[in-house]
GUSE-560400 format. One line per 2 residues: number of its first residue (from 1); their letters; for each residue x negated, y, z of C-alpha. Coordinates in nm, 2 decimals. Layout:
N
NUM	a	X:Y:Z | ...
END
This chain:
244
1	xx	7.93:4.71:-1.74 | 7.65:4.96:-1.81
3	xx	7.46:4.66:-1.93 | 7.72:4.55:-2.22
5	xx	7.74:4.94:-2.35 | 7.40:4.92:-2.36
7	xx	7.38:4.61:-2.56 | 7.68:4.73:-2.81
9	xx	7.51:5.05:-2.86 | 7.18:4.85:-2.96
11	xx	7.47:4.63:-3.19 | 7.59:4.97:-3.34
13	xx	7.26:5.10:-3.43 | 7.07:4.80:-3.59
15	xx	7.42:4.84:-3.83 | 7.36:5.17:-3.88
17	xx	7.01:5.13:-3.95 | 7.06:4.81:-4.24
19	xx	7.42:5.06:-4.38 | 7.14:5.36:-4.40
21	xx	6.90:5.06:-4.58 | 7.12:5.00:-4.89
23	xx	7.19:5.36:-4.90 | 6.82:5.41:-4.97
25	xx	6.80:5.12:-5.17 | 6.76:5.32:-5.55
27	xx	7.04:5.29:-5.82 | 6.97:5.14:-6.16
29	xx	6.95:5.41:-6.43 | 7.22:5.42:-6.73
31	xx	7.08:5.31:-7.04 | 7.04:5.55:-7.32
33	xx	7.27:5.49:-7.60 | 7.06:5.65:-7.84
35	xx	6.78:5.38:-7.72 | 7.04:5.11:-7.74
37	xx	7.18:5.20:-8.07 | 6.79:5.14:-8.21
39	xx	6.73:4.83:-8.01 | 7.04:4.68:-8.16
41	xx	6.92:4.84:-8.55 | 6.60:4.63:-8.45
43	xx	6.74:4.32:-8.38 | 6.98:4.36:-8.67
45	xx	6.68:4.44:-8.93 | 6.52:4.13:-8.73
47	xx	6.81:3.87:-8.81 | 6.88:3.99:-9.17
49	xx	6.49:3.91:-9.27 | 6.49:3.57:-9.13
51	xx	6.80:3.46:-9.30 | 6.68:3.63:-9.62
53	xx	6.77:3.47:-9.95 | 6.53:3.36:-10.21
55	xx	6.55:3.58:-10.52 | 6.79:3.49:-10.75
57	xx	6.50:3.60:-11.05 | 6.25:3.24:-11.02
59	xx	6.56:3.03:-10.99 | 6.72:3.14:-11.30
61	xx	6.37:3.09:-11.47 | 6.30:2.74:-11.30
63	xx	6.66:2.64:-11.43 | 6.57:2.73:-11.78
65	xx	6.27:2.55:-11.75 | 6.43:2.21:-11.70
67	xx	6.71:2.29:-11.95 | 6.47:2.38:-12.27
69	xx	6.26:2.05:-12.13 | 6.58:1.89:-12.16
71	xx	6.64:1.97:-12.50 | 6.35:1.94:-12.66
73	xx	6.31:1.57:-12.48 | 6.65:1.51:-12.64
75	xx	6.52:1.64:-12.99 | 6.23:1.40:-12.98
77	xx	6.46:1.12:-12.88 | 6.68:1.20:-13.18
79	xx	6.43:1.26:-13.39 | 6.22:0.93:-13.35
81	xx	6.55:0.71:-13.29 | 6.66:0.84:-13.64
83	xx	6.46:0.66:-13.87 | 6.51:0.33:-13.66
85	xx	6.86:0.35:-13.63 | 6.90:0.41:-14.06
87	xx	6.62:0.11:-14.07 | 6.88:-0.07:-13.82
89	xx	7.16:0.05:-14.03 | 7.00:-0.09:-14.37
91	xx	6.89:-0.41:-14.23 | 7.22:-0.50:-14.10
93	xx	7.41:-0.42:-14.41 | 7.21:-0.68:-14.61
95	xx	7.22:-0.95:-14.35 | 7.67:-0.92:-14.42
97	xx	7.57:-0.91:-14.80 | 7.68:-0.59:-14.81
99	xx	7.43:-0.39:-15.11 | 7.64:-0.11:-15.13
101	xx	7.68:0.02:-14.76 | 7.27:-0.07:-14.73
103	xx	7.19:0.18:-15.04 | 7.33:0.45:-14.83
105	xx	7.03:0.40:-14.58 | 6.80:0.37:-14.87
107	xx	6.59:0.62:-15.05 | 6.59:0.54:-15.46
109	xx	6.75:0.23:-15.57 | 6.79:-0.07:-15.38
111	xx	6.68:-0.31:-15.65 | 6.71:-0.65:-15.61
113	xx	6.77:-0.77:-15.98 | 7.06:-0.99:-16.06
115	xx	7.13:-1.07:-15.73 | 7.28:-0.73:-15.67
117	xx	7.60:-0.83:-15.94 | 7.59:-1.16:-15.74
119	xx	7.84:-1.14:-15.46 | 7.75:-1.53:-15.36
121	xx	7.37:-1.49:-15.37 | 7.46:-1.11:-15.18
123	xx	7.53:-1.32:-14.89 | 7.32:-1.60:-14.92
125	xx	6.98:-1.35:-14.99 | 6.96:-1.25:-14.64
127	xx	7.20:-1.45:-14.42 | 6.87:-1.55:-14.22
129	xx	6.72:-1.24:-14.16 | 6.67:-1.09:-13.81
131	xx	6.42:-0.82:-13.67 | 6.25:-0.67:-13.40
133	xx	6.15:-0.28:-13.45 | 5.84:-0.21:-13.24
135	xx	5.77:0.15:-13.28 | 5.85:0.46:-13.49
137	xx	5.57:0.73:-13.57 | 5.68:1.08:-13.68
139	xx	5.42:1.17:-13.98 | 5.59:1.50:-14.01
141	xx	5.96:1.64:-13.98 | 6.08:1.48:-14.30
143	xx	5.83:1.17:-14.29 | 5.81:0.87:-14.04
145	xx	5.71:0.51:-14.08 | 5.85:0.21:-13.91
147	xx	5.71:-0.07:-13.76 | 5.90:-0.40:-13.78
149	xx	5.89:-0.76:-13.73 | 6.10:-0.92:-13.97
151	xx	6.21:-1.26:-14.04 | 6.35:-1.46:-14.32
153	xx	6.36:-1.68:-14.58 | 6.02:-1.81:-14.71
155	xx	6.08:-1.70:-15.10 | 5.80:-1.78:-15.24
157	xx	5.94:-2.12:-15.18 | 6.32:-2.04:-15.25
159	xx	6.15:-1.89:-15.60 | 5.87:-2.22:-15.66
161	xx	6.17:-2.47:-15.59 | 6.41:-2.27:-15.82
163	xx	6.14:-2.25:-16.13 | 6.12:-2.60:-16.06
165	xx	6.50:-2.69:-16.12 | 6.50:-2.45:-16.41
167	xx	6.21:-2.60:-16.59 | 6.36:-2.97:-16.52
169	xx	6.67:-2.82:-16.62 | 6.52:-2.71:-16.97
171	xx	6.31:-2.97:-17.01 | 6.59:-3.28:-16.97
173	xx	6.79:-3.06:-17.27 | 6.51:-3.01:-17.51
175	xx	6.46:-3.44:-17.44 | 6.78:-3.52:-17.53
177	xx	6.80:-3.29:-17.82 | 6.93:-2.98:-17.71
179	xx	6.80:-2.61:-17.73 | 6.73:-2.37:-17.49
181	xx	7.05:-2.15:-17.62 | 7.26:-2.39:-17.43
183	xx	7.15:-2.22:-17.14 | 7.35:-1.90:-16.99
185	xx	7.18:-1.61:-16.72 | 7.49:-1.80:-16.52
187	xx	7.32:-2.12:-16.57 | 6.99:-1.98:-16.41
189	xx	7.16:-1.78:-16.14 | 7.34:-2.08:-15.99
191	xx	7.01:-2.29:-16.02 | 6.88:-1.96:-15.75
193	xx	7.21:-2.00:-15.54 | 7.17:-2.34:-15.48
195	xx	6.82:-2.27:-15.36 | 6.96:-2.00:-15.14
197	xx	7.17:-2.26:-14.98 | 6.91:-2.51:-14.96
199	xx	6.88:-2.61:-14.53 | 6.53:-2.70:-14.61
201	xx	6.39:-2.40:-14.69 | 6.21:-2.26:-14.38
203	xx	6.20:-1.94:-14.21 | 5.87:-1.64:-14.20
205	xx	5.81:-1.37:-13.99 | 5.59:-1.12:-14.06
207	xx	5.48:-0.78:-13.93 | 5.46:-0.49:-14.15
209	xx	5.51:-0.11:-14.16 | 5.83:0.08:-14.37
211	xx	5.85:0.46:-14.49 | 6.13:0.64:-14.37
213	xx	6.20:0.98:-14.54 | 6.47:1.31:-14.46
215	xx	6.71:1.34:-14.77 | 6.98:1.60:-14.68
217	xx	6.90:1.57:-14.29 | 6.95:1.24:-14.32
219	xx	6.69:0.98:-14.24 | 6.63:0.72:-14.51
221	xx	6.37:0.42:-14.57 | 6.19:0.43:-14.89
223	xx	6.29:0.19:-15.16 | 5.93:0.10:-15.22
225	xx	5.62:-0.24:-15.24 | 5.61:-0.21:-14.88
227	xx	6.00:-0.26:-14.78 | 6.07:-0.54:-15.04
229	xx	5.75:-0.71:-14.93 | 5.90:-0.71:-14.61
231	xx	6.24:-0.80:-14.72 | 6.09:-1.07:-14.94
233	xx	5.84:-1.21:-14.78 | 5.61:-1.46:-15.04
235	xx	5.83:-1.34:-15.33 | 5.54:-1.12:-15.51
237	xx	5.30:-1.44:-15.51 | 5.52:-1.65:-15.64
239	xx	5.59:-1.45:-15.92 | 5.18:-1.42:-15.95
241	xx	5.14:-1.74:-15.96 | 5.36:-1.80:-16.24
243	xx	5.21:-1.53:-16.43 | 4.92:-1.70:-16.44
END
């Protein structure tokens, strides 16, 4: 018996000893609020500078950038389109035989002699022509020239063929003893339509360079040697040729 007490008395103390332990063990200090408060400003401050925006200031300016690119691309396209789309415009107006819609495209007088009271040789003139503009080159604001691959009757032998019939013509009268006052501008006219018509007469294409000028912010081509030489391809020498 004394041998148990003794042993639950050894029990009792190594408790004791291990309860006195954990009352030594030391308690964990309170935090400081104040301390807290400015750890949690800190990791506030912390969170608000990585997820910064960017300033609103360079985007505004990269955004007008682009837009006044934008616009002055479109102005150039405008611009250089312009006096190709009034060639376009004047181009395809006499291809329908239409004189009076092409003059609107044209700057001065679209003169093409009797053919322009003509409504038949109207639509005979150029019912061949087609084209291919290459390029348009702004001289100035109010100045650009065109360049264009045109094709079309060959008139220098739509005008040698016509002469031809006209002298024949003239010549067969005065034999049989008539006069040259038997003959009407009609007369001569229709000898030119029938050469309009004529199958055989072949085609030209040539490459040349138009004016195109502003009238009234409006693009025009110039009525001049270098569009009817393009227009009429061969014309000029024929009528050389019978000067001399």
């Amino acid at each position: 018996m004394d041998e148990n007490k003794k042993e639950e008395k050894k029990v009792e103390k190594k408790v004791d000893v291990k309860q006195e332990t954990k009352k030594e063990e030391p308690k964990f200090k309170p935090v400081d609020k104040k301390e807290e408060k400015k750890v949690e400003k800190k990791e506030k401050n912390k969170k608000e500078k990585t997820g910064k925006k960017s300033p609103v200031i360079p985007t505004v300016i990269v955004v007008v950038v682009v837009v006044l690119i934008a616009i002055l691309l479109t102005v150039m396209i405008v611009t250089s389109s312009a006096p190709k789309k009034s060639l376009e415009a004047l181009l395809t107006n006499l291809k329908a035989g239409d004189f009076t819609k092409a003059q609107e495209y044209v700057s001065g007088d679209l003169d093409l002699g009797t053919v322009n009271s003509n409504e038949e040789a109207q639509k005979l003139l150029f019912d061949k022509l087609n084209w291919k503009i290459n390029k348009v080159t702004e001289v100035d604001e109010n100045n650009a020239t065109v360049e264009v691959e045109i094709t079309t009757k060959d008139f220098q032998t739509v005008i040698n063929n016509y002469m031809k019939k006209a002298l024949d013509a003239v010549k067969e009268t005065i034999t049989g003893g008539g006069t040259t006052e038997s003959f009407s501008s009609a007369d001569f006219e229709n000898y030119f339509i029938e050469e309009l018509k004529n199958e055989n007469i072949q085609t030209t294409t040539i490459t040349t360079t138009v004016n195109a000028v502003k009238e009234d912010n409006k693009w025009k081509i110039v009525s001049d040697d270098a569009l009817y030489n393009a227009l009429l391809p061969g014309l000029q020498e024929a009528v050389n040729t019978l000067a001399d």
